[in-house]
VEXDREN-2710 file (C-alpha; in Angstrom, 1 decimal):
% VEXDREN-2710
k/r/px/py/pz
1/UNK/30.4/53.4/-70.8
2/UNK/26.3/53.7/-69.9
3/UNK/25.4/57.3/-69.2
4/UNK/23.3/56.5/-66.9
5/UNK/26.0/54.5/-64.5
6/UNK/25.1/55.3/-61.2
7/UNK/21.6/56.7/-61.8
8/UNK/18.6/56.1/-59.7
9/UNK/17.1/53.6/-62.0
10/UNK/13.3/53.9/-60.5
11/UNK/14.0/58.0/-60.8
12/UNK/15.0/57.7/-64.6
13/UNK/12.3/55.3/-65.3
14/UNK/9.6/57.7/-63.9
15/UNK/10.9/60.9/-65.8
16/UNK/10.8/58.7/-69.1
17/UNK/7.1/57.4/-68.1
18/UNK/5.9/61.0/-67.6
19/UNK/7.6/62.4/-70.4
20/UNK/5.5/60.7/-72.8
21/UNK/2.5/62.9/-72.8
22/UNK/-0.5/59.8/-73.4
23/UNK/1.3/57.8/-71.4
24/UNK/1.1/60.1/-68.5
25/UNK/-2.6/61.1/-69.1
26/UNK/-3.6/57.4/-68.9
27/UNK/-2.1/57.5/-65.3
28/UNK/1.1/54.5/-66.2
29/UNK/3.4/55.1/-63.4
30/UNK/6.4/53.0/-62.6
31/UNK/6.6/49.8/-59.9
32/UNK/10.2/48.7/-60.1
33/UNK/13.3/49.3/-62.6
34/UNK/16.5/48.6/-63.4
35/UNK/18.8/48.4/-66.1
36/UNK/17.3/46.6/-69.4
37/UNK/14.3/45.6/-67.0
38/UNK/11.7/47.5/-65.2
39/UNK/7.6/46.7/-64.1
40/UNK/4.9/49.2/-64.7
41/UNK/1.2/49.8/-63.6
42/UNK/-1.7/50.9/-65.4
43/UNK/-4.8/51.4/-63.3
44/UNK/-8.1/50.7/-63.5
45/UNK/-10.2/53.5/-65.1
46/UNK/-13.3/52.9/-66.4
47/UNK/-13.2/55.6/-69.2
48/UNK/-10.2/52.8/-70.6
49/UNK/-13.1/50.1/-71.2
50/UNK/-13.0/48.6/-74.6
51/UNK/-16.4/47.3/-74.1
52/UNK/-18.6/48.5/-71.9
53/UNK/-21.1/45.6/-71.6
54/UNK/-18.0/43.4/-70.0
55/UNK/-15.8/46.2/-68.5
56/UNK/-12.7/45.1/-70.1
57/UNK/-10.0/47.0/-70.5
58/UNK/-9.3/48.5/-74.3
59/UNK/-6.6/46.4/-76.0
60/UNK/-4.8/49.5/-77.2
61/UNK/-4.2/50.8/-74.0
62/UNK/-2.6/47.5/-73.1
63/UNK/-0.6/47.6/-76.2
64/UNK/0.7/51.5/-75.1
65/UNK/1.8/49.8/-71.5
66/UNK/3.8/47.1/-73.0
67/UNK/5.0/49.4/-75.7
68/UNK/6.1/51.7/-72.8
69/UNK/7.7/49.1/-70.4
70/UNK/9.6/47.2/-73.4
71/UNK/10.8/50.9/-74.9
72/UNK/12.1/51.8/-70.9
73/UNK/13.8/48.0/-71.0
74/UNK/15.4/48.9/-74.4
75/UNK/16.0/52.4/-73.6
76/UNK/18.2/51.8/-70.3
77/UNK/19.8/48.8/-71.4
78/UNK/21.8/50.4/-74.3
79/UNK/22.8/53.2/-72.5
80/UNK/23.7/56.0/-74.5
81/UNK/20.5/58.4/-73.9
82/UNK/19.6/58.7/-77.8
83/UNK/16.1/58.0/-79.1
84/UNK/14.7/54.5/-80.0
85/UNK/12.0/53.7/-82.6
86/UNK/9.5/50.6/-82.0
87/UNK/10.3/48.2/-85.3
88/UNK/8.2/45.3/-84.4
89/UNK/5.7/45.2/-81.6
90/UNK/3.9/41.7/-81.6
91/UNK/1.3/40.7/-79.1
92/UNK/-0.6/37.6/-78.3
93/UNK/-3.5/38.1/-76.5
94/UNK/-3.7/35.4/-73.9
95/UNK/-7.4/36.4/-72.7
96/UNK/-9.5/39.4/-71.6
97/UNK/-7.9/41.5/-68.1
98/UNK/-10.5/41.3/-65.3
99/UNK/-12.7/44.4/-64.8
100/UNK/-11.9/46.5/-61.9
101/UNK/-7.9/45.0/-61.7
102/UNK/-4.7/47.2/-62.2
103/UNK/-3.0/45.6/-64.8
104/UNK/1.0/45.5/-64.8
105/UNK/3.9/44.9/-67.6
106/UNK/7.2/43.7/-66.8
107/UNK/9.7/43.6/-69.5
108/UNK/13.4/43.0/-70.7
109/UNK/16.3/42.8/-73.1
110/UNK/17.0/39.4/-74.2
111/UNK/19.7/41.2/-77.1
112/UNK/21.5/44.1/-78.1
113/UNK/23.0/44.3/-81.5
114/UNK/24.8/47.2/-82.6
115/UNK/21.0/48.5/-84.5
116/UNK/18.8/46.6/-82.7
117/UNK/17.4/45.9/-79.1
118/UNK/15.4/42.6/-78.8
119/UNK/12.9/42.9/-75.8
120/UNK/10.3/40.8/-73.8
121/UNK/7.2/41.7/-72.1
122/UNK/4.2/39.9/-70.1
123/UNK/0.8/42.3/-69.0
124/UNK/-0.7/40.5/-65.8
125/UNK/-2.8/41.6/-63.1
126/UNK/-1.0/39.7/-60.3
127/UNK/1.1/36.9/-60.7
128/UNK/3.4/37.4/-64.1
129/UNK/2.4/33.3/-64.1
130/UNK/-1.0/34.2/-65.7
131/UNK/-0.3/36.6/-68.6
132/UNK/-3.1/38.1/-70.4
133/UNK/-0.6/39.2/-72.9
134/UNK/2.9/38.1/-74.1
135/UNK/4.9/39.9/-76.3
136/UNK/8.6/40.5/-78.6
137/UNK/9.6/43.7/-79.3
138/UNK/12.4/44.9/-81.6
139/UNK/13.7/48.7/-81.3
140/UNK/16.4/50.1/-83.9
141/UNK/19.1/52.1/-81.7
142/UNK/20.1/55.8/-83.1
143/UNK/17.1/57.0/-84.4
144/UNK/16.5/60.8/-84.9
145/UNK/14.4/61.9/-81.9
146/UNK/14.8/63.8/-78.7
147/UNK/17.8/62.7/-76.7
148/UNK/16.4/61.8/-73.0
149/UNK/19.5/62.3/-71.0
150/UNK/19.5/65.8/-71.9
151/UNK/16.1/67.0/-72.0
152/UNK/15.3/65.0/-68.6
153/UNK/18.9/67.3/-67.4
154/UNK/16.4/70.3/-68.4
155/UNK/13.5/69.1/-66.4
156/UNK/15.1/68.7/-63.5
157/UNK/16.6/71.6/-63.9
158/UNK/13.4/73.4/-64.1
159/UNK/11.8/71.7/-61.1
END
């Protein structure tokens, strides 16, 4: 049984977004979510340029958004609130994100094994038809860590 059966999905996804301290500074907040699956948004900034004479985005702040929708995925699809570790991360990037866009990440679990999460993930400004990035992620499950459930329990307690 999920510890999270009956949660507010979009809720749990926003506490685990803003508990992540980088993540929060460079503004990632949460579109839609759901268990296994959810769609994030990084906004524009320009101190996130990789190269200023083009105004594209840095690729390493696209790599933390799909490393952070892909770990939510993996995270809410197993369902029993202990940490995950990122095993693989591989990205192809498809092009350059357009200056001035928000850029989005949608991903999913495609498999659960009893060690290991498989996950999905597209970044695209608009229409999840035009990537700019694809990726696989693998997670292994029971890693030493923080366990969520309980310290996001605490935060809300506090609020």
């Amino acid at each position: 049984m999920s510890v999270f059966e009956g949660a507010d999905f979009f809720a749990f996804a926003t506490r685990f977004v803003e508990a992540i301290p980088h993540v929060k500074e460079l503004g990632i907040s949460v579109v839609t979510a759901a268990p296994g699956t959810a769609v994030i948004k990084l906004p524009y900034r320009e101190d996130l340029i990789g190269n200023p004479d083009t105004g594209v985005l840095h690729g390493g702040v696209i790599t933390t958004l799909i490393d952070t929708v892909c770990g939510f995925a993996a995270f809410s699809d197993v369902g029993d609130g202990f940490a995950l570790a990122t095993l693989d991360l591989r990205i192809d990037y498809l092009k350059p994100a357009t200056p001035k866009l928000d850029l989005l990440a949608e991903g999913h679990t495609y498999k659960i094994t009893k060690n290991i999460v498989f996950v999905r993930a597209t970044a695209y400004h608009s229409d999840p038809q035009d990537p700019i990035a694809n990726c696989v992620c693998t997670f292994m499950r029971g890693t030493k860590g923080v366990e969520f459930v309980n310290s996001a329990s605490k935060m809300n307690s506090q609020s």
